[in-house]
N, C-alpha and C positions, 0 to 999 in steps of 0.2 A: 435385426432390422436397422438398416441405417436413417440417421437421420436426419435430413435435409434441414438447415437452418436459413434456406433462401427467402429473403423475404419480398420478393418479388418476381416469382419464377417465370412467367408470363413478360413480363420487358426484357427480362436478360437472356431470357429466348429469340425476341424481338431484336434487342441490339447483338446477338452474337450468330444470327441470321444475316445482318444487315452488313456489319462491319465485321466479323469473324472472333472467333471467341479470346485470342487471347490480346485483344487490342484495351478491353476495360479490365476483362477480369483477373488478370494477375497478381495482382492484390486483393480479392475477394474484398468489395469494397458496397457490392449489394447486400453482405450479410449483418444481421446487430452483432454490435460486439460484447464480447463476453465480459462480465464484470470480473477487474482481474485485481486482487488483492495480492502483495507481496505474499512469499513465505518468511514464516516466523521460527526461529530455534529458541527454547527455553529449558536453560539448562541451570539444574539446582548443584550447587558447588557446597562446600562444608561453610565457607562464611559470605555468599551473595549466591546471588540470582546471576544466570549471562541472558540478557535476549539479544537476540540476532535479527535483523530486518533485512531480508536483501531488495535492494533497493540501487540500480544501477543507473549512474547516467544524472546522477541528482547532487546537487551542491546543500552542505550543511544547512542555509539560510533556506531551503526548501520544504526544512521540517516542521513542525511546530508539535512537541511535547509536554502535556501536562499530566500534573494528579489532581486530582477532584472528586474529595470524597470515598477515598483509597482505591480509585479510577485511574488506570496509567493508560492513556488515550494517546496513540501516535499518530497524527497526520500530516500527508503533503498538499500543496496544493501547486500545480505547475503549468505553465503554457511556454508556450514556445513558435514559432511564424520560419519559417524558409521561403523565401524565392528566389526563381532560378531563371534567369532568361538564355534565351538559344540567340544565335544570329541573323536569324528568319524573323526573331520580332516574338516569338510564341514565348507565353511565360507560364512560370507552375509557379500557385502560393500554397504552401501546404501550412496548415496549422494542426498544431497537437496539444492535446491536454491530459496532461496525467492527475489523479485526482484518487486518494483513497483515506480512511481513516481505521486506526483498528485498535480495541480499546481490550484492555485488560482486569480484573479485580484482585486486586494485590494481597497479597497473604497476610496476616497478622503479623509477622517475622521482618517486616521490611521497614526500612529506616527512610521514609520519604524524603528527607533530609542531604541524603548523603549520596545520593541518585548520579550517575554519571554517565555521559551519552558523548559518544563517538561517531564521526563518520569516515571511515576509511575503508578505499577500493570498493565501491559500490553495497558497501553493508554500512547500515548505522548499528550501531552496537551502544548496549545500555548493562551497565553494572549496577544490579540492588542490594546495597549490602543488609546483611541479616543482621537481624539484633534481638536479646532473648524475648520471646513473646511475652506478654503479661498472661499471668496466671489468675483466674479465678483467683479472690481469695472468703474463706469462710469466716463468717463474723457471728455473732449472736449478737440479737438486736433487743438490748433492753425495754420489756414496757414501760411505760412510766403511769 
């Protein structure tokens, strides 16, 4: 079964009746948009972590990464505005907002410390180095 995500199927009938269908909807612009989170690569190495964000189209000062509570939380936050005028006078403003956050729980093995984040060619990239976990250790605890 397919599944129609129109959210107003009844107007866009109306307007592509009136004005012919592909005058609005070429850009499927009546539909919600899908909440769209980067993909993420995590790859465990012999002495760090790699993660990988792809994230295209976005300048470093776009990012904002923290830890918090062995919390590795990535987010953007970004707008952006176009306009375009023709020579008839008719003008397009278009605005965009990109917007995501995506948090991780860091392993015991990792050195919060020594954390390194990159952004080149549309990936931000982040190296976690390891370091040897703490062990349990076994005590006896004198009564007194």
């Amino acid at each position: 079964m397919k599944k129609d995500r129109n959210v107003l199927p009844a107007f866009r009938n109306l307007l592509e009746d009136f004005w012919g269908a592909d005058r609005f909807f070429e850009n499927d612009w009546l539909h919600f948009p899908t909440a769209k989170v980067p993909a993420v690569n995590i790859k465990s190495n012999d002495g760090d972590y790699e993660v990988e964000v792809a994230v295209p189209g976005m300048r470093k000062d776009d990012f904002d990464v923290k830890i918090d509570n062995n919390i590795l939380t990535i987010a953007c936050d970004k707008s952006s505005e176009s306009i375009e005028e023709d020579e008839e006078g008719y003008a397009r403003r278009e605005f965009n907002y990109t917007s995501f956050m995506r948090s991780f729980t860091l392993p015991s093995d990792i050195d919060p410390n020594s954390i390194i984040a990159k952004y080149e060619e549309g990936v931000l990239k982040l190296s976690l180095t390891k370091v040897e976990a703490k062990k349990p250790t076994a005590k006896a605890i004198e009564i007194l």
